[in-house]
N, C-alpha and C positions, 0 to 999 in steps of 0.2 A: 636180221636176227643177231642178238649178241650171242657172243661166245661162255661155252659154258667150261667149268674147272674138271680136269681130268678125275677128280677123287669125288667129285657128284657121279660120272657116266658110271664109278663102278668096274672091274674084270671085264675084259673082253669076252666075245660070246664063246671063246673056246677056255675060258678060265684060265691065262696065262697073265700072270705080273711080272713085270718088269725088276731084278734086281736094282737094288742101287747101285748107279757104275754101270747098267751093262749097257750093250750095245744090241739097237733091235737087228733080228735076224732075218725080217722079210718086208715087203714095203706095205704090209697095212697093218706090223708093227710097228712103224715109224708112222704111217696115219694116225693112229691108235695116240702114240705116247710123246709125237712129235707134231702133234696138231699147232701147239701155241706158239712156235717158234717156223713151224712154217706160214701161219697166219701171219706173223709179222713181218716176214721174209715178203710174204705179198704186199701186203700194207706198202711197204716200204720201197716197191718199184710201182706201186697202182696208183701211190698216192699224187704223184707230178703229172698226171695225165688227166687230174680232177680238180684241179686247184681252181682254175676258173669258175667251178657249180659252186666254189666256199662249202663242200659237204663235212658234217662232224667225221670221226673216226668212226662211231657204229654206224652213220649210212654207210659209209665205204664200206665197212666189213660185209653187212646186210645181213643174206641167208650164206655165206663161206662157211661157218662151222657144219651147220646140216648137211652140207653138199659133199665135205669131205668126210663125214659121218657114212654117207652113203656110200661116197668110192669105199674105203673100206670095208662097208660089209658086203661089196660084190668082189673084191678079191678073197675073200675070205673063205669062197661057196668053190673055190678048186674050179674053175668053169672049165667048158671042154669043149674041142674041136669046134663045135655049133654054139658057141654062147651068142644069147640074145637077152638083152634087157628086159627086164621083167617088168619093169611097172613106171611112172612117168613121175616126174621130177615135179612137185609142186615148188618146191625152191626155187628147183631154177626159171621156172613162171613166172614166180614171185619175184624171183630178182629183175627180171627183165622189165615186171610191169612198175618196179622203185625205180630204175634208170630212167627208165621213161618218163615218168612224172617228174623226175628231178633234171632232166633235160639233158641226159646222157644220149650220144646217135647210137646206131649197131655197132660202129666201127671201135665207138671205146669198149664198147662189150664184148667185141672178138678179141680186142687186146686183153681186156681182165682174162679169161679162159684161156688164153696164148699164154699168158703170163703165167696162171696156175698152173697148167703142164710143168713148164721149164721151171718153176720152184719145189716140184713134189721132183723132177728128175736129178736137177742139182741136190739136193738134200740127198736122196737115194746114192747118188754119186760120192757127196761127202763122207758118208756115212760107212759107201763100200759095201752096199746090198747088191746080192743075185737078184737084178729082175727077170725074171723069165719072161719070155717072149708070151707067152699067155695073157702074162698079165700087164704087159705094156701095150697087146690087143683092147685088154676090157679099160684099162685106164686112158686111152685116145678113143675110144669107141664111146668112153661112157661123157667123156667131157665134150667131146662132138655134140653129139647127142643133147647135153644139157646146153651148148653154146645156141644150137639149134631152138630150144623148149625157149630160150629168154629171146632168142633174135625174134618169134613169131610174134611176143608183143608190138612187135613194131609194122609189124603187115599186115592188121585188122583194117579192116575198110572203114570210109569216115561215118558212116551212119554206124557201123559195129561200135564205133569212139565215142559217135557224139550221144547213141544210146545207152552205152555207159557210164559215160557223164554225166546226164539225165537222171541214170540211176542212181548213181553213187549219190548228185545232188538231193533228190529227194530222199535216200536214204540219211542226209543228214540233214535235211529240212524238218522230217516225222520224227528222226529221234532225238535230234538238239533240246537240251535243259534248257534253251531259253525259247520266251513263245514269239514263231515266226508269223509273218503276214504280209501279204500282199492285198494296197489299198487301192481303190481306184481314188481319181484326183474330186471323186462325186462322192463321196464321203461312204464308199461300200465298201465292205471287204469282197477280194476276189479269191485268194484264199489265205486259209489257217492251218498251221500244225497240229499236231497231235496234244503237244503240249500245251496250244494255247486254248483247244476245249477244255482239257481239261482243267485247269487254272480258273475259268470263267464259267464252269457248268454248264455252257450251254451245248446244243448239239449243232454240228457244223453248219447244217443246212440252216439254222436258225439263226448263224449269225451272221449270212448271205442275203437274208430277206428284209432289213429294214437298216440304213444307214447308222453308222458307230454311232454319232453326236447322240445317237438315244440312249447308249449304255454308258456314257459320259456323267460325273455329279453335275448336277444343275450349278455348282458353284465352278465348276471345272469348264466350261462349254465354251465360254466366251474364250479364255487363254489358248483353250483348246480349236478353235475354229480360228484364234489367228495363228496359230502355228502350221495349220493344214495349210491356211494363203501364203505364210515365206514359202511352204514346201512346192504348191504350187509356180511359183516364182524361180524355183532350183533351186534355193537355197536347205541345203543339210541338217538335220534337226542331230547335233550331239547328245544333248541330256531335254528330256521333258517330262514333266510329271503331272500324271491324272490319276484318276479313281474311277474303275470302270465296274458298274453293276454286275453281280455275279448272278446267275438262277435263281436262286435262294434268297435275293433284294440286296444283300449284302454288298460293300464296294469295298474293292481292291485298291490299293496303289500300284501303280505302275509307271516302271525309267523307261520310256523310250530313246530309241535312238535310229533316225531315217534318213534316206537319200529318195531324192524324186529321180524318178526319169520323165522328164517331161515330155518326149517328142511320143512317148507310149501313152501319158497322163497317168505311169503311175508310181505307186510311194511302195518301197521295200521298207520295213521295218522290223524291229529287233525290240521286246521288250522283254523286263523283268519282271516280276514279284516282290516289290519291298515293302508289303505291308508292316513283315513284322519290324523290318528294318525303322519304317514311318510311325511307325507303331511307336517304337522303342525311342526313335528320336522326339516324338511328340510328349511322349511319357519324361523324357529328358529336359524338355525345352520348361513341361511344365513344373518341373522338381526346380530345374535355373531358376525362374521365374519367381519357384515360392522361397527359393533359395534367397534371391535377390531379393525379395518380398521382407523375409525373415532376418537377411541380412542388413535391409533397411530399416528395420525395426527395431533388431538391435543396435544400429549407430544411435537411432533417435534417443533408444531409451538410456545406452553408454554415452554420449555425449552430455544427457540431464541428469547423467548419475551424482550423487554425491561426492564420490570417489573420482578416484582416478586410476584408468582401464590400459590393459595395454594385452595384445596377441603377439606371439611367435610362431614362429617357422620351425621346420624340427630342426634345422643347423643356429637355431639361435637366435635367429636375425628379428628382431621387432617388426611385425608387417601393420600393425594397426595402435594409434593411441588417441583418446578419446580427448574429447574439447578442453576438460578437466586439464588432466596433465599441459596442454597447451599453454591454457588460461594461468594455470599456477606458475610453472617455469619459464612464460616467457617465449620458447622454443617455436620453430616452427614445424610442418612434418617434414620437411627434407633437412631439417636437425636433425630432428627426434629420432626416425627410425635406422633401424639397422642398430646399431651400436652407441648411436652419437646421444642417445638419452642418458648415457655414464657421462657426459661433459658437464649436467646438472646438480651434477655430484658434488659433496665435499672432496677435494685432495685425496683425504687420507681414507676416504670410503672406498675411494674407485678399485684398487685395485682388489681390495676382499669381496666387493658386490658385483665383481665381475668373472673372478673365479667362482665364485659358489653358481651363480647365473648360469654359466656357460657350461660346468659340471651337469648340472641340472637337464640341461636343454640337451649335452649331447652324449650323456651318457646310461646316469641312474633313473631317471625320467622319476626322481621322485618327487612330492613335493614339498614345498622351504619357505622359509619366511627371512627376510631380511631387513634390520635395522639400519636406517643411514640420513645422513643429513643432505637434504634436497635443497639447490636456491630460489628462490622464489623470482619474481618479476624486480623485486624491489632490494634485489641482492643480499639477504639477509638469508640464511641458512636453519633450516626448521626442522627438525626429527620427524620423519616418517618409518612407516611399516610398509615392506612390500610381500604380498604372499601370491606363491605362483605355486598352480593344479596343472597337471597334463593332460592332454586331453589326446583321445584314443578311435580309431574308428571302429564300425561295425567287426573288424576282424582283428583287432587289435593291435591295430599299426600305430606307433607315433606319431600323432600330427603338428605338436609342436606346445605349449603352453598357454592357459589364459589367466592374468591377475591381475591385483587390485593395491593400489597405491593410497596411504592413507595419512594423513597429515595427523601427528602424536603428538605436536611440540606443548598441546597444553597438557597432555597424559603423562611425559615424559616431565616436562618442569615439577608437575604435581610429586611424581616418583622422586624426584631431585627432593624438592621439597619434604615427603616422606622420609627420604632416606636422611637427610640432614635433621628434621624433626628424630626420627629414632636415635639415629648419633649422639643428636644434642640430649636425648630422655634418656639415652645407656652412659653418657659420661657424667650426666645427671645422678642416675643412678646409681654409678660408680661412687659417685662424690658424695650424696649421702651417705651411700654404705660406707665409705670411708671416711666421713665426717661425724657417721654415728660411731663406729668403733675408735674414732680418736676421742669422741664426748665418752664412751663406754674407760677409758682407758685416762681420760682426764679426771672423771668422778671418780675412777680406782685412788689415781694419784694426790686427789684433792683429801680423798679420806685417808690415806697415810699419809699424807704429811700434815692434816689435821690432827690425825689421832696419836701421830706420835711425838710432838711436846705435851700433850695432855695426858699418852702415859706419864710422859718423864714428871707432872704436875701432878696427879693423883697420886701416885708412885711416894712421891716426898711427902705429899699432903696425910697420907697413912701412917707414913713412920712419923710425920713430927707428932700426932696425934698419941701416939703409944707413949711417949713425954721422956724416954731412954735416951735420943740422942744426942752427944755429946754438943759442948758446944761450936766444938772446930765444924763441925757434922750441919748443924742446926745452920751455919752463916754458910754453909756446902748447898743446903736443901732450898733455904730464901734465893741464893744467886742461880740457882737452877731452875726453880720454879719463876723465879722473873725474868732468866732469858727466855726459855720455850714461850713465856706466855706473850712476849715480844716478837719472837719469831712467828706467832700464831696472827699475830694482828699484821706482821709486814705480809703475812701469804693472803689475810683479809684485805688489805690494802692494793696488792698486785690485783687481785679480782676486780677491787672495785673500778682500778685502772682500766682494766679491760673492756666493763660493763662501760665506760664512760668514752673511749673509745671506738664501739663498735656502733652508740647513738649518736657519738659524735658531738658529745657535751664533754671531752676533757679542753681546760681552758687552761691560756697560756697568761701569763701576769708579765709582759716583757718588758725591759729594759735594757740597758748596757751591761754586758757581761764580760767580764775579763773570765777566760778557763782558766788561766795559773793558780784562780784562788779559790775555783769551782774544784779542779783538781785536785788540789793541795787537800781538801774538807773528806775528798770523797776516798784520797789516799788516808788517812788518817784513820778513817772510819774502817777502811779493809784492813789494815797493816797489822791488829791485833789476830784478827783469824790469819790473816797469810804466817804469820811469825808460828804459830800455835800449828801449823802445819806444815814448817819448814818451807816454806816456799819464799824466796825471795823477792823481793818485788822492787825494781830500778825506775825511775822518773827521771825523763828531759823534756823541758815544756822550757816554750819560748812565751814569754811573756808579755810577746808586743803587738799582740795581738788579740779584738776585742770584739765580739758581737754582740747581735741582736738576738735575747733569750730570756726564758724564765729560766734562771738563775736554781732554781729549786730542781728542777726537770731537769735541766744540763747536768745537776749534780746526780740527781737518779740515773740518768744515762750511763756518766762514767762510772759513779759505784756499782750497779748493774753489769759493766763490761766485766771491772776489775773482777770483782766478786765470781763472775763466771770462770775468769780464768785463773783464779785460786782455786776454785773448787773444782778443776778438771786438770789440775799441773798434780803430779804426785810430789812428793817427799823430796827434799834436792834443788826442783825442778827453778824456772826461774819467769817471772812475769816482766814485761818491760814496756812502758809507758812513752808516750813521745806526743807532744804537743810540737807542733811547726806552722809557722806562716807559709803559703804555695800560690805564690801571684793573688788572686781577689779570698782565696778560702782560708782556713785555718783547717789543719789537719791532723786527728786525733786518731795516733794508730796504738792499739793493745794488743801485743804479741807474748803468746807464752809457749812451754816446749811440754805443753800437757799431752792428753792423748790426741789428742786431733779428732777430724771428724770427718769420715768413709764420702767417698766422693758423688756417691747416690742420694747422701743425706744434704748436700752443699744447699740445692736448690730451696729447701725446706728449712731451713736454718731459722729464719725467723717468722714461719708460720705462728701462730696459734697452735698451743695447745702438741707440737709436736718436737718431741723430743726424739736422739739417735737411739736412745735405750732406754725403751718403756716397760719393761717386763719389773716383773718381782724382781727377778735378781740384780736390777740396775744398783751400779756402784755411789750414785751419786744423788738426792732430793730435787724437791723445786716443782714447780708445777709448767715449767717450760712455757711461760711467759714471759720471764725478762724480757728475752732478746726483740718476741712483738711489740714490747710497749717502748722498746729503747729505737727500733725502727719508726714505729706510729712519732714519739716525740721529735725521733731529727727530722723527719719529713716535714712535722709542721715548723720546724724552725725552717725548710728551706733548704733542709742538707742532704745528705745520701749516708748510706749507711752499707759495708761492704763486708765478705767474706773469703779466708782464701784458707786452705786447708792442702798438705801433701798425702793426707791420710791418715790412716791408723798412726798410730805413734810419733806423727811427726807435725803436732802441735798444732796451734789457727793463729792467722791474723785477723784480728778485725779492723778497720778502719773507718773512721768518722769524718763527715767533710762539711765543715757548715761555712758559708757566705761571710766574711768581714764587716762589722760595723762601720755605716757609714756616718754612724754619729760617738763623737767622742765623748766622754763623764765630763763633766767641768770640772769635777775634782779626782784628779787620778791617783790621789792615795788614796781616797775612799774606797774600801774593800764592799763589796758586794753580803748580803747575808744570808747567804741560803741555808734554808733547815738541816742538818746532818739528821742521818737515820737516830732513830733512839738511841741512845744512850741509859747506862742503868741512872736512876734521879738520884738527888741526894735524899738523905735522911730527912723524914719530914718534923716538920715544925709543926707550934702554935701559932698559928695569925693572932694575934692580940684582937685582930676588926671582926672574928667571929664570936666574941664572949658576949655570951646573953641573946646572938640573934636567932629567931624563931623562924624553924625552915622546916616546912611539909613536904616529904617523899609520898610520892603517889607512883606506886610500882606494881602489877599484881606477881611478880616473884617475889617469894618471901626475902631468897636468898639474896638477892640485889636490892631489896630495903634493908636487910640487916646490915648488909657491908657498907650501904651511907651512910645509916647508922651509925654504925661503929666511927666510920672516919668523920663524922660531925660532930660526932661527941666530944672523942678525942683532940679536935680543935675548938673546943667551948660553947660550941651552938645549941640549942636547945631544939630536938627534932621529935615532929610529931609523922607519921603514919598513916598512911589509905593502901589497899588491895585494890581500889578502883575508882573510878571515874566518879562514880555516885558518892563512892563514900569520901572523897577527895571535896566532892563538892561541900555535904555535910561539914568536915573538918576546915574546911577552908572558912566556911562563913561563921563556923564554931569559934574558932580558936583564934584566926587570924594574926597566921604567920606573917616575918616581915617578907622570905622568901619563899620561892614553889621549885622545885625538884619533881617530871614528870614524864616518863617514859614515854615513846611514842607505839608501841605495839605491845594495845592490851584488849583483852576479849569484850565484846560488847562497845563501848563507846571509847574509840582512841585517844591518843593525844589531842591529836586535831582535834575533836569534837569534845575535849574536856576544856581546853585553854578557849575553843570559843564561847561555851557556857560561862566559862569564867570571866573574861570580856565581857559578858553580856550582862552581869553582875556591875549594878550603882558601886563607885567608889566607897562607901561606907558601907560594904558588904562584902570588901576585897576586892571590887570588879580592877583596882589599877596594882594587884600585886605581881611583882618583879617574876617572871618564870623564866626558867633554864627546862629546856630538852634535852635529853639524854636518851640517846637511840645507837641500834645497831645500822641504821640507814645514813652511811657516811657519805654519800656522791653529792655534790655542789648543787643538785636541785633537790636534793634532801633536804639541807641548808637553808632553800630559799625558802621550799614550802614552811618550813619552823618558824623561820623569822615572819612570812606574811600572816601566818597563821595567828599570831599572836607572842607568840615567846622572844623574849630578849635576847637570849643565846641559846647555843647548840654547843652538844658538846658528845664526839664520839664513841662511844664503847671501843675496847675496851676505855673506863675511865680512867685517864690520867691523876691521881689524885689532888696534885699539885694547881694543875690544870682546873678541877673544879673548885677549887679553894679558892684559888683567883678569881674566878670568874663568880662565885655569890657574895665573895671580899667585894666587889667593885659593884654589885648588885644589892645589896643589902643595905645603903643610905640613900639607894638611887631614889625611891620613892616617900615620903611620908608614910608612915603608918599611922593609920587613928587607932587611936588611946582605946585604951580596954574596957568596957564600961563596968 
């Protein structure tokens, strides 16, 4: 018996507790309170006299607490002269029949009890209790007494022993949880436990009368009849497993486990009940089974997937990847799994597809998708998508990841492609929007600086009409009205450069070109406006040097330049010219200390149509084409054309660079003759070679027949009149002019379609009279179309008058006319 805690036993039966501190007053006070320390006081001289049995610490204790339990409460009872023990010690019975089974003699048992004395008198002694002689009577009398109760275990007669044994064994035979049996080696049982009827339903006697092999499965019998023959041989049966028929038909499993005694013929045996156990394993094997089943059926169908498969572990680790990813990457599985599938990586993916990954798997369990470039077999790198789901069991534990690997690189190019596509459609549509509002903002500009010399022309054309102004006035109003109308045709003129330009029909007429003399024409032509507005203008040109150029172009070029930088140098200001030879080039820089031009603007300098200040309130005209048509000309000569600017107020340089002639003039005084811009004309003449010739205007504006009119007259010609085609044809075969005068843009049947009617006309009908075209359609295939058309000559709008004098002067004997009838 173990020992129990003084605060479970409760007050003594005379309700006295012990202060803290005190010291007991009598010795079954000290039994009482001093129980656990005389317990171990024994312990501690009992224990070297049992070392040998290897007993724990509670066998050694055993029944000691009950027994001092009981000294105790027979001191307690005051005994008297006659004390006798009242009742008998099952303790110490008990203790006698524990040594005995554990292999203790008498002789160690009178020592335990010898020993208990002298530990309850020493203590008493320590302590300094009165024992009274009373009670040193009942305390040697009563342990006597129980040394006596445990020593009679050991004097039972051997049938008293061996009958107890007997008993005790089949007490644990009937009531053992496992089913017992004794077999004979004739395949009988001789007997069964309690437990093993019950287990099998049947009734004892009934499993006496007909050999086991019968309650056996028929699939069990054969394993089972050889196991009975090792048993018969001696040989031990550790584990054996059969199914034995219960009452009710039904079959058990059952572990056996046996030893033969052979010289008797018979089998001891011990079995259990694992049906449910068998049960539960069979229910196991076949959940594996369908598991393995399911599992092989997934590989089948993950390996012919489309895709490419892959499982995790819940720490992350890759356990499964499909034939796909193999086939793609190259890898093999003791590559692939665990981690090493990141070495198929791009560089610069690994280490973001490996934090998010590993995030994923070992913490937020959510699921993510990741973009990354994979290498393929063929080392070439391919954009794929990876998307990983977690996956959870019945209870919702993390069991690790499963996803799917998918090759994007035509998805992804396409996106490429998209996004470059929209790029390309939004700078697209940048660039019209900004090329409409610079067409919005060039039509503004085209209409003011159209409409304003044609004020300043109507303007004068009013007052001369009123017939008041003076005459100083009247030669104010003609030099006015003939430069705007000049400046109207140089802004007509730049357009048409433009137009001829952007088809790619402006043509060069080249030859040797000295710039000194190109120069020299185009200074001459600015130095009236530079003078007229203070601005200085300085020239150094090197002269010895000569290219390859239309001579007429080079001169637009540099009047062009100059022109610009007079008209953006203020009052003071100072322009400076410089022609120089530079190894194979010749280099034409125009610098002036005008306003300059904002460093945002530099890039755009000789766009089209763009100017640094385009607003109404700009300081200065022009349609912001010069400077493209002075780039478009030096390019096709072969040269560059350059800008440098410090900014606002701090004036430009431009510079010109064209290639050196490789071929020399043969005559180098021969000056070159290129056009200068207009000039006002002299005063007109009579041609003497127009008196008397007969010249038909076919015009449908009144206004533009009257004014040839008038200037025909005025030089002695004799001019008849059509508003149109038809009535041209009429007067032509009527009257028959020596020459023809014929617009080319009129309603109903053009030019074209009049001069071919008139061709089409027999010589003695007019068909071979001399025509001149006179059109606002000035571009060099305007030109051609005239002349194939049928007409002699061309001749621009506005009309030069001098210009068309000459040309019906030299027109007018060209042909024969027949006689008048």
């Amino acid at each position: 018996m173990s020992s129990s805690d003084p605060q479970e036993r409760g007050p003594s039966s005379e309700g006295r507790t012990p202060t803290e501190g005190s010291v007991p007053l009598s010795l079954a006070e000290m039994l009482e309170f001093d129980r656990e320390a005389l317990v171990e006081d024994w312990v501690a001289r009992v224990a070297p006299l049992f070392t040998s049995l290897r007993m724990t610490r509670d066998q050694l204790i055993d029944a000691l607490p009950a027994f001092i339990d009981e000294l105790r409460h027979l001191l307690e009872e005051e005994p008297g002269n006659g004390f006798r023990p009242r009742y008998h010690s099952e303790a110490s019975v008990a203790h006698g029949r524990q040594r005995r089974r554990l292999g203790a003699g008498p002789a160690l048992v009178t020592r335990e009890y010898g020993l208990l004395r002298d530990c309850i008198l020493a203590r008493a002694e320590q302590e300094d209790i009165d024992v009274p002689l009373s009670q040193l009577r009942v305390l040697s009398t009563r342990i006597d007494t129980a040394l006596r109760e445990a020593l009679s275990q050991f004097e039972l007669d051997r049938a008293a022993l061996k009958r107890e044994e007997e008993e005790e064994r089949e007490r644990f035979f009937q009531l053992s949880p496992d089913m017992f049996c004794i077999a004979g080696m004739d395949a009988y049982f001789k007997r069964v436990n309690a437990y093993f009827v019950q287990v099998l339903g049947w009734e004892e006697t009934e499993l006496y009368r007909f050999p086991f092999l019968d309650l056996v499965h028929p699939d069990d019998r054969e394993a089972t009849r050889d196991e009975v023959g090792k048993l018969s041989q001696g040989i031990p049966t550790l584990r054996f497993e059969n199914r034995f028929r219960c009452k009710d038909g039904r079959y058990k499993w059952l572990a056996w486990a046996a030893r033969p005694v052979p010289e008797l013929r018979l089998i001891y045996a011990a079995a259990r009940d694992i049906t449910e156990q068998k049960t539960a394993t069979l229910e196991r094997e076949h959940l594996l089974e369908a598991l393995r089943e399911s599992e092989a059926r997934f590989r089948n169908m993950a390996d012919h997937a489309p895709v490419m498969l892959w499982v995790t572990d819940t720490q992350g680790a890759t356990t499964y990847m499909n034939r796909g990813w193999y086939a793609f990457t190259g890898q093999t599985e003791a590559m692939g799994l665990g981690l090493g599938w990141l070495d198929a990586l791009h560089p610069d993916d690994v280490e973001r597809t490996r934090r998010i990954f590993l995030a994923a798997n070992t913490s937020n369990h959510q699921p993510f998708r990741l973009d990354y470039r994979l290498s393929g077999m063929d080392g070439v790198y391919r954009w794929c998508v990876d998307t990983g789901s977690p996956r959870f069991d019945a209870e919702g534990r993390f069991l690790g990841y499963i996803g799917s690997v998918i090759d994007i690189s035509d998805r992804k190019q396409a996106e490429v492609e998209r996004e470059t596509l929209l790029a390309r459609e939004s700078s697209a549509r940048r660039e019209a929007e900004e090329a409409n509002q610079l067409k919005d903002e060039f039509l503004a500009t085209v209409s003011h600086e159209l409409r304003t010399p044609l004020t300043a022309i109507l303007g004068w054309v009013q007052l001369l009409r009123t017939g008041h102004l003076p005459e100083p006035r009247r030669e104010r109003a003609l030099e006015t009205m003939e430069r705007n109308a000049r400046a109207q045709g140089q802004l007509i003129e730049d357009l048409l450069d433009v137009s001829r330009i952007v088809s790619g029909k402006l043509k060069l007429d080249v030859e040797p070109v000295n710039l000194s003399t190109v120069v020299q024409q185009a200074l001459d032509s600015v130095r009236p406006a530079a003078d007229a507005r203070g601005v200085h203008v300085q020239a150094t040109v090197d002269s010895s040097g000569s290219v390859m150029g239309d001579p007429q172009r080079l001169q637009q070029v540099v009047w062009n330049l100059l022109s610009n930088a007079v008209k953006f140098t203020s009052r003071g200001g100072h322009v400076r010219l410089v022609v120089e030879r530079r190894d194979s080039l010749v280099e034409l820089t125009v610098e002036d200390t005008g306003q300059g031009i904002p460093a945002a603007f530099l890039p755009h300098v000789f766009e089209r149509f763009r100017q640094a200040d385009s607003g109404t309130t700009r300081k200065t005209g022009g349609l912001g084409l010069g400077l493209s048509i002075v780039r478009h000309i030096v390019e096709m000569h072969g040269g560059t054309v350059a800008v440098a600017s410090e900014g606002d107020g701090r004036g430009a340089t431009f510079t010109v660079r064209l290639p050196l002639s490789v071929v020399q003039r043969r005559d180098p005084t021969m000056a070159p003759s290129p056009r200068p811009p207009a000039a006002p004309g002299p005063e007109l003449g009579r041609p003497a070679e127009l008196n008397g010739v007969r010249v038909l205007v076919v015009d449908d504006e009144e206004d533009a027949r009257e004014l040839l009119r008038t200037l025909l007259e005025d030089s002695g010609a004799h001019v008849l009149t059509a508003g149109s085609a038809e009535e041209g044809l009429q007067v032509l075969q009527a009257e028959r002019p020596d020459v023809l005068v014929s617009d080319i843009g009129m309603p109903g049947t053009d030019g074209y379609g009049f001069i071919e009617r008139v061709r089409a006309l027999p010589a003695d009908r007019g068909g071979r009279t001399p025509a001149v075209a006179i059109t606002a359609y000035a571009r060099s295939e305007d030109r051609t179309r005239v002349l194939r058309a049928g007409f002699q000559s061309h001749v621009p709008k506005p009309v030069e008058p001098v210009e068309l004098l000459a040309v019906l002067e030299s027109l007018a004997g060209r042909f024969e006319t027949p006689s008048q009838s």
